[in-house]
C-alpha positions as MATLAB code, in Angstrom:
seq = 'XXXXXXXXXXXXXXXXXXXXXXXXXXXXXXXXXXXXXXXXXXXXXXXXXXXXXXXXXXXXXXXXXXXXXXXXXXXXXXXXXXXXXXXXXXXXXXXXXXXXXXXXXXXXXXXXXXXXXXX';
ca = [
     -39.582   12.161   34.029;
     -37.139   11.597   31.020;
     -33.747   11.946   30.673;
     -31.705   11.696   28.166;
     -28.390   11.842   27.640;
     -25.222   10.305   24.898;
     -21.952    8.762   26.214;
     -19.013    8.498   23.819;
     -16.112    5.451   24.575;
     -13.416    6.412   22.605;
     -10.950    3.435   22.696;
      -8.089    2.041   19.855;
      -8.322   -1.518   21.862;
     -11.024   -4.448   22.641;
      -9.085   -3.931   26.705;
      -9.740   -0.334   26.149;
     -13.549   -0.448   25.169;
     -14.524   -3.329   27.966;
     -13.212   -1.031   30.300;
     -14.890    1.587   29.179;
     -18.188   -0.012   28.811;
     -17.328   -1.444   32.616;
     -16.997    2.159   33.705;
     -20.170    3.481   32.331;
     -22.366    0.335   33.908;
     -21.043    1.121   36.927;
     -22.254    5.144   36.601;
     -25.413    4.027   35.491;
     -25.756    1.406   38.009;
     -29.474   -0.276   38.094;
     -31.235    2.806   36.015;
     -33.260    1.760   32.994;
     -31.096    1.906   30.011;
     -32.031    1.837   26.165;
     -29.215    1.812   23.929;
     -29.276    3.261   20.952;
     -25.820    2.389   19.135;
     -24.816    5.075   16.369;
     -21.522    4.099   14.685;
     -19.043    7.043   15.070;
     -16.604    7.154   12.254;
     -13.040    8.192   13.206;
     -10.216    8.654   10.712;
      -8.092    6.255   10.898;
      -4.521    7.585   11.503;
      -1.947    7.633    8.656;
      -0.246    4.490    8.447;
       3.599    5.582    6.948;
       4.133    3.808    3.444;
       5.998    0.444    3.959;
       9.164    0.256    3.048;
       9.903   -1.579    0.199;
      12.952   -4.834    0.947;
      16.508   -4.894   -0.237;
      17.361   -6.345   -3.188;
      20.229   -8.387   -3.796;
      22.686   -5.923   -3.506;
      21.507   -4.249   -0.234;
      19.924   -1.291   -1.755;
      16.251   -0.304   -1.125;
      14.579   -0.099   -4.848;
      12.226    2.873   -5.571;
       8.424    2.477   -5.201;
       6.431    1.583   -8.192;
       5.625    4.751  -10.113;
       1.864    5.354  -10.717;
       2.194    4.186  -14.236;
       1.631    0.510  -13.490;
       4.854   -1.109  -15.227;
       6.459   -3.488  -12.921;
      10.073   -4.090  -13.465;
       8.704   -8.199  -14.032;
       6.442   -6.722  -16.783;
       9.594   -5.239  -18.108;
      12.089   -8.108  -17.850;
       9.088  -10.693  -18.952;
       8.850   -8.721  -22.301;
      12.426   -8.187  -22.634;
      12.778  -12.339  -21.957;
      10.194  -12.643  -24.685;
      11.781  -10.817  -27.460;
      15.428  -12.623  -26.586;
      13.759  -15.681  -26.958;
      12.678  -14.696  -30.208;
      16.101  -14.312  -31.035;
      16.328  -10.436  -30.622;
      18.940   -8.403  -29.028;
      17.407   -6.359  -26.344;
      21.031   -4.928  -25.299;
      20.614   -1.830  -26.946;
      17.299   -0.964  -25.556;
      19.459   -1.181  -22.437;
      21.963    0.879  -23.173;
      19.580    3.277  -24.625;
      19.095    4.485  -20.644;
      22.929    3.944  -20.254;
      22.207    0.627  -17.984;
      23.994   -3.194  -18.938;
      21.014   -4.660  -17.397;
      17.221   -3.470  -16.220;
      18.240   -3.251  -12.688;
      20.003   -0.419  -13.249;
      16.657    1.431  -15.324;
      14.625    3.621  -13.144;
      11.004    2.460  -12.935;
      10.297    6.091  -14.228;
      11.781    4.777  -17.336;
       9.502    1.626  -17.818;
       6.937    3.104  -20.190;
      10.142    3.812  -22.673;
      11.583    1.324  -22.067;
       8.610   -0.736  -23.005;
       8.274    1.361  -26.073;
      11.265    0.301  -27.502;
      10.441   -3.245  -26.833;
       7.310   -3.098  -28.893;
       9.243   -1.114  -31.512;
      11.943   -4.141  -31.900;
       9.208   -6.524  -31.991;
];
């Protein structure tokens, strides 16, 4: 005679699935067993986005937009044209800001813009 017959462990910790396993030896006691392991993929629950940390001034800064401009992309480009000995004030002021910090980093891909266009 043949039997056959599929056990699922479900289990989100190591403690979880040696107890399981434990459990299931003990069912099946001294019975033949052959296992045949078939990976089960489970979605993995949504992890919430981390927050980002306060700046300086306490206040949370907005998440990178998707167009890959980091605000240190920004300010290194900005540093480099100063040190050429150009003003990068009113590329600033252009977006009504006395300093990048207060730019949106929706505005980074114009504000780079103008930075190539005074270089």
């Amino acid at each position: 005679m043949s039997v056959s017959m599929s056990f699922t462990i479900s289990a989100t910790t190591a403690a979880e699935l040696s107890r399981g396993i434990r459990e299931l030896a003990e069912i099946i006691g001294d019975a033949p067993v052959t296992i045949d392991a078939q990976p089960v993929e489970t979605p993995s629950p949504a992890l919430p986005a981390p927050s980002l940390p306060l700046d300086a001034n306490g206040v949370r800064p907005e998440p990178a937009p998707d167009h890959g401009i980091t605000k240190e992309t920004v300010r290194a480009k900005l540093a480099a044209l100063m040190q050429d000995g150009k003003d990068v004030q009113p590329i600033l002021e252009a977006f009504g800001a006395k300093r990048l910090s207060e730019i949106p980093p929706t505005k980074y891909p114009e504000v780079m813009r103008k930075a190539e266009e005074l270089a």
